[in-house]
N, CA, C and O of each residue as an XYZ file, in Angstrom:
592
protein
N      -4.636     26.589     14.729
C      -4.741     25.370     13.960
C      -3.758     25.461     12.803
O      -3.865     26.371     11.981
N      -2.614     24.360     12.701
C      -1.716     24.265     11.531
C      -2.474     23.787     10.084
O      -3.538     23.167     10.089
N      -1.627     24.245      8.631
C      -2.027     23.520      7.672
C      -1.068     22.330      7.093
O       0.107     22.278      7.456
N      -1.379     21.784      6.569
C      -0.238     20.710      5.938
C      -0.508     20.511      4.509
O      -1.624     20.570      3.993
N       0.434     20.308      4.002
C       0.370     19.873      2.740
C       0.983     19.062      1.746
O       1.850     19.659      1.109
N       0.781     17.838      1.414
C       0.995     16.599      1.645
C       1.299     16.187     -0.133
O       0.313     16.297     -0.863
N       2.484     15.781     -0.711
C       2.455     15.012     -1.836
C       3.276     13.954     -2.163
O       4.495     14.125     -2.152
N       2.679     12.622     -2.523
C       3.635     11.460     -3.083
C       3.148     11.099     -4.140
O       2.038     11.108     -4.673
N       4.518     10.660     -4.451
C       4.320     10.336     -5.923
C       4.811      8.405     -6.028
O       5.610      7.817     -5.299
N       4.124      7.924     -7.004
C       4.687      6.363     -7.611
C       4.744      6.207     -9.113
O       4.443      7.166     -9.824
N       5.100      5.098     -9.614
C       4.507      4.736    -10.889
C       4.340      2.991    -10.806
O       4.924      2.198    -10.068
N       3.271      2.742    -11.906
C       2.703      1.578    -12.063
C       2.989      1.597    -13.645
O       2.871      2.484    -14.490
N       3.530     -0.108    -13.718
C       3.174     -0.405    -14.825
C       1.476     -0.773    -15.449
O       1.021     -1.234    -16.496
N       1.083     -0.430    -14.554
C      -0.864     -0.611    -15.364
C      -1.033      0.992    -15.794
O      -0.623      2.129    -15.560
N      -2.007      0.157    -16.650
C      -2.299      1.207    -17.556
C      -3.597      2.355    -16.170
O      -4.021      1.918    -15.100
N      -3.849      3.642    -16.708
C      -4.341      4.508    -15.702
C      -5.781      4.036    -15.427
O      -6.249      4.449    -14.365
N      -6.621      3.201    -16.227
C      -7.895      2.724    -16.283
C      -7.601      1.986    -14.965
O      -8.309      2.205    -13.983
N      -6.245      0.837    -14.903
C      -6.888     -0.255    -14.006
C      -6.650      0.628    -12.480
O      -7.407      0.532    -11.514
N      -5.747      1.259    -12.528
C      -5.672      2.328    -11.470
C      -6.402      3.021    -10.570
O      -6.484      3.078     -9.343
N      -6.994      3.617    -11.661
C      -8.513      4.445    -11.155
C      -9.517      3.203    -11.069
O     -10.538      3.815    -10.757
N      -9.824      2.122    -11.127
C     -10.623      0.953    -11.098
C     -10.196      0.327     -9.469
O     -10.971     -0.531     -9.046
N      -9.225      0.646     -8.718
C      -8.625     -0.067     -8.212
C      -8.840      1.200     -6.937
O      -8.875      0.820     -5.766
N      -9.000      2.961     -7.316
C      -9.140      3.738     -6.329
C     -10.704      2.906     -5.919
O     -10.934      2.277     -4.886
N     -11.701      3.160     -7.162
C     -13.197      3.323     -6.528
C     -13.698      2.038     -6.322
O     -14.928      1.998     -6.306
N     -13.032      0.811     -6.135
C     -13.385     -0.285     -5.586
C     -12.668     -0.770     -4.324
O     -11.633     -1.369     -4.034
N     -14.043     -0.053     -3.535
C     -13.949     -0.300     -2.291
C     -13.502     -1.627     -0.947
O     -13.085     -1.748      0.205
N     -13.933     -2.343     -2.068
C     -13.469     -4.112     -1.629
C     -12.139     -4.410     -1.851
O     -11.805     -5.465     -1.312
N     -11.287     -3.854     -2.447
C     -10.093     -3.789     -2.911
C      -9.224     -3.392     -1.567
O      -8.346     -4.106     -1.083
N      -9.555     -2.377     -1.168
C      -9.125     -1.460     -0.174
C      -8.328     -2.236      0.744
O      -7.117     -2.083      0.585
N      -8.642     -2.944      1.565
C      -7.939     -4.079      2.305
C      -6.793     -4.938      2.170
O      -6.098     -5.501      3.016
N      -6.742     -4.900      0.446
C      -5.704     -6.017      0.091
C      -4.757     -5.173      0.119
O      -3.763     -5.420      0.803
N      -4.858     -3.940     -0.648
C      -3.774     -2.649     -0.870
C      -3.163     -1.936      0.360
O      -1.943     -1.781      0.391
N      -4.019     -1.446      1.483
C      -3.798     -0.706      2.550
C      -3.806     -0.910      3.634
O      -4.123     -2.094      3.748
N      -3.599     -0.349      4.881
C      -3.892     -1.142      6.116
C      -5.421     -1.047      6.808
O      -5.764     -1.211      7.979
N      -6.192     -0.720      5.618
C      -7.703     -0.121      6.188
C      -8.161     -1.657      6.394
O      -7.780     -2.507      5.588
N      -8.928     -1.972      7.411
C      -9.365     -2.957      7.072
C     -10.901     -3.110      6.713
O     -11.541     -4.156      6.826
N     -11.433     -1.777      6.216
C     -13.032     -1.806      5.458
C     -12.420     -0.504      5.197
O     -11.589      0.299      5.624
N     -13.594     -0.803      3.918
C     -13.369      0.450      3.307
C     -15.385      0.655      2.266
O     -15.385      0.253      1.103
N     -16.199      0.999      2.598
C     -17.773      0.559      2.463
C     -17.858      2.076      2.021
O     -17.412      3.035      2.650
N     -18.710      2.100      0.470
C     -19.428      3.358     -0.264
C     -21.075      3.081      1.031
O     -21.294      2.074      1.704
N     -21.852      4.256      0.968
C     -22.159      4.272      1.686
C     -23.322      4.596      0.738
O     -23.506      5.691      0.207
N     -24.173      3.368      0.581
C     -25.038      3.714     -0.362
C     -26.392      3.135     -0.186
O     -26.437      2.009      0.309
N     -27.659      3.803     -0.554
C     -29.214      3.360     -0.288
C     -28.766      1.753     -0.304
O     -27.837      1.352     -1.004
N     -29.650      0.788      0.669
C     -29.749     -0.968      0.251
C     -30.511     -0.778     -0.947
O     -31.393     -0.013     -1.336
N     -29.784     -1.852     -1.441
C     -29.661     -2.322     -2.842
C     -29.245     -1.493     -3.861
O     -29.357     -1.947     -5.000
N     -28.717     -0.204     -3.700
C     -28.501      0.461     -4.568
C     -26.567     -0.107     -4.890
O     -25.548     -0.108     -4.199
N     -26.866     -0.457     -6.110
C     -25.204     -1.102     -6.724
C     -24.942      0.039     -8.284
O     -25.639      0.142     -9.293
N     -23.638      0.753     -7.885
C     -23.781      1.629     -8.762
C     -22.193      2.301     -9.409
O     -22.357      3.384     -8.848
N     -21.492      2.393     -9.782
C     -20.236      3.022     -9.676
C     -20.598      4.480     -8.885
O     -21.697      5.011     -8.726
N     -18.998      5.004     -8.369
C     -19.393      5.868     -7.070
C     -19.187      6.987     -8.094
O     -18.380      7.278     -8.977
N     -20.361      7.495     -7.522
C     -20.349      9.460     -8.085
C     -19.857     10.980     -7.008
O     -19.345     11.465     -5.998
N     -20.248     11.051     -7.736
C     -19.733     12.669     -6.896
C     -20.864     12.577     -5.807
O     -21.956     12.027     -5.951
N     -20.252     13.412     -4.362
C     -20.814     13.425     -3.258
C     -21.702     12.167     -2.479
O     -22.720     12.170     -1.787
N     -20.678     10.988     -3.012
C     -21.107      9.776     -2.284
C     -20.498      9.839     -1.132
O     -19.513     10.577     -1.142
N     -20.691      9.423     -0.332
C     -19.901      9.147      0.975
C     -19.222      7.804      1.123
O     -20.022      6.975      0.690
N     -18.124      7.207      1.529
C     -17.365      6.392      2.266
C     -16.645      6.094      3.332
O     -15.511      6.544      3.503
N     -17.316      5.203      4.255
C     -16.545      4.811      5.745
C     -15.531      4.085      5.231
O     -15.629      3.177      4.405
N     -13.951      4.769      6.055
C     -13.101      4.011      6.230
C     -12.723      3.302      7.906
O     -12.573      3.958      8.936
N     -12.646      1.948      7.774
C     -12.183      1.406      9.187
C     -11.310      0.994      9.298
O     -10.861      0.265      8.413
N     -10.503      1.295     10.640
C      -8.670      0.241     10.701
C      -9.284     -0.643     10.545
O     -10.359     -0.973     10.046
N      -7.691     -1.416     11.522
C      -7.837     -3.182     11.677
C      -8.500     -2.772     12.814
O      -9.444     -3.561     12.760
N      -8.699     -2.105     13.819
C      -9.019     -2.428     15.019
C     -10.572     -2.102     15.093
O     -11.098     -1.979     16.199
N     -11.402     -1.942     13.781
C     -12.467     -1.916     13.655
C     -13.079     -0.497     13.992
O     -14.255     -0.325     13.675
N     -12.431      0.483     14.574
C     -13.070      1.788     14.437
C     -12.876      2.572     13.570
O     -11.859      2.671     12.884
N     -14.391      3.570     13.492
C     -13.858      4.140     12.055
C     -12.881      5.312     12.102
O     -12.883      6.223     12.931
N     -12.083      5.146     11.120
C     -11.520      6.094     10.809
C     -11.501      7.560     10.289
O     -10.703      8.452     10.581
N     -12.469      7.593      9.528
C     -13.183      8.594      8.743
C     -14.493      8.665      8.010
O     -14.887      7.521      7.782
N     -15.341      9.616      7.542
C     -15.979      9.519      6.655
C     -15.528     10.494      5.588
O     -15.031     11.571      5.915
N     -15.757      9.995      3.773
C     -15.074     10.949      3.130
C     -16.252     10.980      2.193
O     -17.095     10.110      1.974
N     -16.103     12.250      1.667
C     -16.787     12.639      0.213
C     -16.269     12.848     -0.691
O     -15.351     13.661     -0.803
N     -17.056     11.683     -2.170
C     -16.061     12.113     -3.237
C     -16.269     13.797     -3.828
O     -17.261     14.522     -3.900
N     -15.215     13.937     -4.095
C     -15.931     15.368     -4.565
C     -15.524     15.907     -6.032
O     -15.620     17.108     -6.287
N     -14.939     14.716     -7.249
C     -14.442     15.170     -7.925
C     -13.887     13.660     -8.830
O     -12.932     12.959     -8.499
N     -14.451     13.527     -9.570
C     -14.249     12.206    -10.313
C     -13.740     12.087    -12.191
O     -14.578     11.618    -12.960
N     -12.674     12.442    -12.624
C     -12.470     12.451    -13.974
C     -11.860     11.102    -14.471
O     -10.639     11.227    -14.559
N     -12.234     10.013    -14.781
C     -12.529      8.721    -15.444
C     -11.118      8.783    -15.810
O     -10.755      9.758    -16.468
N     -10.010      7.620    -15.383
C      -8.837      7.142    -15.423
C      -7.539      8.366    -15.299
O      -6.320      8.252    -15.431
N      -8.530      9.710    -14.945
C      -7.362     10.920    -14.919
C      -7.468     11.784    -13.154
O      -6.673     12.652    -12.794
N      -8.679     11.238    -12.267
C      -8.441     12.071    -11.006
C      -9.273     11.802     -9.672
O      -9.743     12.926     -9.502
N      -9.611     11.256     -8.930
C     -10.249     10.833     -8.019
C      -9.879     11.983     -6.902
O      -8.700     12.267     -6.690
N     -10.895     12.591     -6.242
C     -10.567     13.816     -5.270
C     -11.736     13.679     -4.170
O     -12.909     13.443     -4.461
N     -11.325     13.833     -3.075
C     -12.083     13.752     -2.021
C     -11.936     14.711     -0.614
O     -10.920     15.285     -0.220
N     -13.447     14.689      0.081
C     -12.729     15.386      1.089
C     -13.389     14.627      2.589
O     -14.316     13.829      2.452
N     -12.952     14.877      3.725
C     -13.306     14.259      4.751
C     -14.317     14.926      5.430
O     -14.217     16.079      5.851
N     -15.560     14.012      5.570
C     -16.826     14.153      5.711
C     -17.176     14.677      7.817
O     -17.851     15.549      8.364
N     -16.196     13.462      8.355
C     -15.913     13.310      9.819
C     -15.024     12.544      9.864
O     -14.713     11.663      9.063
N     -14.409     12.951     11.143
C     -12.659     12.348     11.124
C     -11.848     13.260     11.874
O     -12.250     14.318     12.359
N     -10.838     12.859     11.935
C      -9.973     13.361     12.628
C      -9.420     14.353     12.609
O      -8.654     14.603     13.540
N      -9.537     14.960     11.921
C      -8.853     16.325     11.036
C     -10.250     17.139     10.960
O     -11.365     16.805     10.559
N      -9.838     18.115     11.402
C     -10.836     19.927     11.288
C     -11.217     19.427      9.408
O     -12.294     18.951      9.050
N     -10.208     19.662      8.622
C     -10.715     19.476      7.077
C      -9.267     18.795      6.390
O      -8.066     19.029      6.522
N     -10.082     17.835      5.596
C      -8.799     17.074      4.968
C      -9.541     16.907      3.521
O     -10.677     16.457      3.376
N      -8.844     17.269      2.687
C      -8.934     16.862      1.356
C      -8.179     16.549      0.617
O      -7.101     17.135      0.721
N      -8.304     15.455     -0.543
C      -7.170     14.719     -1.333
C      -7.517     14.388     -2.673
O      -8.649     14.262     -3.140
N      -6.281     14.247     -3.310
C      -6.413     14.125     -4.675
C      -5.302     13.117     -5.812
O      -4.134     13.254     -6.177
N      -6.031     12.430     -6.001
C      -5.429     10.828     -6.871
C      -5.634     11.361     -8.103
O      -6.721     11.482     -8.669
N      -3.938     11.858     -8.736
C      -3.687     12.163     -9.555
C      -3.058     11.652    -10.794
O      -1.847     11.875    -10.812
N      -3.629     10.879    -12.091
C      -2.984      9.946    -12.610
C      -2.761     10.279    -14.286
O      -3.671     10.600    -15.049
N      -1.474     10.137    -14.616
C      -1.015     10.521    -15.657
C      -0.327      9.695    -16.533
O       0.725      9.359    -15.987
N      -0.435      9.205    -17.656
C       0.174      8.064    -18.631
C       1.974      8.389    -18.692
O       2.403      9.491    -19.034
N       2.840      7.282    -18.318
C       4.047      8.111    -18.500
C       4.970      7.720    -19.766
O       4.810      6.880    -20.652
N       5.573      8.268    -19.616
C       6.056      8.299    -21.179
C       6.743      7.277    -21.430
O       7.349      7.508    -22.476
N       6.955      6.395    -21.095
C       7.977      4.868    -21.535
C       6.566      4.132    -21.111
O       6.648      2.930    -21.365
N       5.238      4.513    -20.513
C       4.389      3.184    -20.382
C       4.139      3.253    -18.732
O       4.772      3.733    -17.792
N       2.984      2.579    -18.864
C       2.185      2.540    -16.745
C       1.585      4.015    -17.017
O       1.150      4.656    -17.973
N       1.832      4.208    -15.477
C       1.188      5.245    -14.996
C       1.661      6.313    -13.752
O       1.546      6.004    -12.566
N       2.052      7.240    -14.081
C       2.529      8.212    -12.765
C       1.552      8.491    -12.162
O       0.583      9.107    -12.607
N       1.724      7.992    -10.881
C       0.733      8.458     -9.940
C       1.047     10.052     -8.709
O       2.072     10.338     -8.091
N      -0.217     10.735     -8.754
C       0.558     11.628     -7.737
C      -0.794     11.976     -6.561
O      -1.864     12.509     -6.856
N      -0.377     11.515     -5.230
C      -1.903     11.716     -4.364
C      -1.160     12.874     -3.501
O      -0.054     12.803     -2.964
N      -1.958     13.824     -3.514
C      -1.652     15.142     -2.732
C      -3.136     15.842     -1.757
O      -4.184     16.413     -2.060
N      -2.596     15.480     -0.726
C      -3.504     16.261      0.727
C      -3.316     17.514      1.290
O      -2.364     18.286      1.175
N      -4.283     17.606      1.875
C      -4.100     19.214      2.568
C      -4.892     18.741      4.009
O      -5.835     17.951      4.062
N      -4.218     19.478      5.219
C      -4.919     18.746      6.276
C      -4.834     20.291      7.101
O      -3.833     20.998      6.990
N      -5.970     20.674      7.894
C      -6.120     21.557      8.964
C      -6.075     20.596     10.049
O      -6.635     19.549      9.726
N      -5.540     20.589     11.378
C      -5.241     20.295     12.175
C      -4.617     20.812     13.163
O      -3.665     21.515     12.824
N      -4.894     20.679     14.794
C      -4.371     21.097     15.767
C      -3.186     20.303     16.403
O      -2.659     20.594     17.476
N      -2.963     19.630     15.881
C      -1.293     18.058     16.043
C       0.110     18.267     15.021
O       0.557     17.604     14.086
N       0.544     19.513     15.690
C       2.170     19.950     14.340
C       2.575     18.678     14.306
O       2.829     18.493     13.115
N       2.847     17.425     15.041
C       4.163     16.300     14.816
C       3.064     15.508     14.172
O       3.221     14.296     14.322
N       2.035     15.842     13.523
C       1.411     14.799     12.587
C       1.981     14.961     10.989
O       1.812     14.058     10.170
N       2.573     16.040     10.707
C       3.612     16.046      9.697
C       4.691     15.079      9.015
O       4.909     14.551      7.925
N       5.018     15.127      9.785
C       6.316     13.483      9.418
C       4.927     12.139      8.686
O       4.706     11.452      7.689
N       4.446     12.423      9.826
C       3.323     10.933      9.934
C       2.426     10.695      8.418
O       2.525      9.759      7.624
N       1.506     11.949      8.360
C       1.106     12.638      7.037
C       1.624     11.571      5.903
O       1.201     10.580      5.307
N       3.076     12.579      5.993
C       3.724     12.447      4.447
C       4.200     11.032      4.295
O       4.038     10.378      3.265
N       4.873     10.541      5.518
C       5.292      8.666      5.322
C       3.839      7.499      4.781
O       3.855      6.402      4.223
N       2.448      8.582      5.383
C       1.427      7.548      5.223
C       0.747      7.563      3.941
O      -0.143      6.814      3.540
N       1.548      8.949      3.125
C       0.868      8.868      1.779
C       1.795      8.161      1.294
O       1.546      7.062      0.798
N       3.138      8.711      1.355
C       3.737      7.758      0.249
C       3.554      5.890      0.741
O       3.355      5.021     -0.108
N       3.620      5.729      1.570
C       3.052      4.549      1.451
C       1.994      3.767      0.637
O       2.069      2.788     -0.105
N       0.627      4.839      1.194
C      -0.377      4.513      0.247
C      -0.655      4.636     -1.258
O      -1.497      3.977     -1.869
N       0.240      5.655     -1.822
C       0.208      5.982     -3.745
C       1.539      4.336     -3.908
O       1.489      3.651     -4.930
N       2.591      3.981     -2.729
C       3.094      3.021     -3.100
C       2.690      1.634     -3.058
O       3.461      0.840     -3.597
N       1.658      1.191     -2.538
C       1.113      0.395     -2.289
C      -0.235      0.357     -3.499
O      -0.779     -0.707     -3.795
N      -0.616      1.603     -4.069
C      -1.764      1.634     -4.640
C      -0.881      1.403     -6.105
O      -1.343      0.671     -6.980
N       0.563      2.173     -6.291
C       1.146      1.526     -7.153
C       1.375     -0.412     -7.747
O       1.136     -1.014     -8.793
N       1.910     -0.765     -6.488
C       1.887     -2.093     -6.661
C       0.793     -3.120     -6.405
O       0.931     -4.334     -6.554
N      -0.250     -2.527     -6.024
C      -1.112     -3.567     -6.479
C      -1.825     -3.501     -7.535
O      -2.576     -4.368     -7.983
N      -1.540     -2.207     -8.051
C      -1.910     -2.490     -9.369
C      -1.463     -3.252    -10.264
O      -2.055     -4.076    -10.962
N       0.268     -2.772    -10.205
C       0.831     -4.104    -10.813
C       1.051     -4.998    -10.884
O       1.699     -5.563    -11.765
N       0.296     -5.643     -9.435
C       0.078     -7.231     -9.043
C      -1.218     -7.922    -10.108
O      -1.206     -9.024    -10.656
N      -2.133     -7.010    -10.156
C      -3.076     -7.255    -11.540
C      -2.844     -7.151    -12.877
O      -3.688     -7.391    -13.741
N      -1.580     -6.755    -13.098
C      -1.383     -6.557    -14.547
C      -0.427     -8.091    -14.734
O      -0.605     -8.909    -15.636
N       0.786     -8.210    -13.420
C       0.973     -9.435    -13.566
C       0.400    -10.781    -13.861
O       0.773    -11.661    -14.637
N      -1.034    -10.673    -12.682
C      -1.940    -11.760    -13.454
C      -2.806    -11.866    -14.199
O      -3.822    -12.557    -14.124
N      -2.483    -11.223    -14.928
C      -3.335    -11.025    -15.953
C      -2.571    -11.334    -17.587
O      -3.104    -11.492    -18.685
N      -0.986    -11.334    -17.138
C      -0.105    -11.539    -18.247
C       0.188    -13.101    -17.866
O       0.943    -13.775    -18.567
């Protein structure tokens, strides 16, 4: 079984609050990525911001799931970290890394680690993060736009 190890980087002009507001809202997920659900996985009726060792189903477009993940690591506008609960991957864990940058916004940096038996999932990996820290970049700044 290979390891991988996975980092992209973006920056946003939003500040790191709306950022991290924008990881743990799950309804969001869809507009930003190609997931098309993205559901905390929580008691009915329980409405709560997500804590440590919550669980979340992610689903494509084609409606199967993709994964289940656990948060495992939550520091308020500075780190969102998770790891994969079931899924495709032996063990995958990740980490939404966010830092104020020095002219203003926010440097973002999401870095994975994946055990896996698929070497040409490498290329794939790394194009699908930077996609996603770039996409998680700009929609953030699609909210700061309307909001100005």
């Amino acid at each position: 079984m290979s390891s991988l190890a996975v980092t992209a980087t973006s920056h946003s002009s939003a500040p790191a609050a709306l950022v991290y507001a924008a990881l743990l809202d799950a309804e969001s997920w869809p507009a930003w990525t190609s997931y098309y659900e993205v559901q905390w996985e929580l008691p009915a009726g329980v409405e709560r911001p997500a804590r440590v060792d919550d669980l979340r189903t992610i689903r494509s477009r084609l409606g199967r799931v993709c994964c289940r993940e656990r948060i495992v690591e939550l520091v308020p506008d500075q780190r969102f970290s998770y790891e994969q609960a079931a899924g495709l991957f032996a063990s995958h864990r990740g980490s939404v890394d966010l830092a104020r940058a020095p002219h203003g916004g926010t440097n973002i940096t999401w870095s994975a680690t994946y055990q896996h038996a698929l070497p040409l999932l490498g290329t794939l990996r790394r194009r699908r993060l930077q996609v996603l820290v770039h996409d998680l970049a700009s929609y953030a700044n699609s909210i700061v736009s309307r909001k100005s």
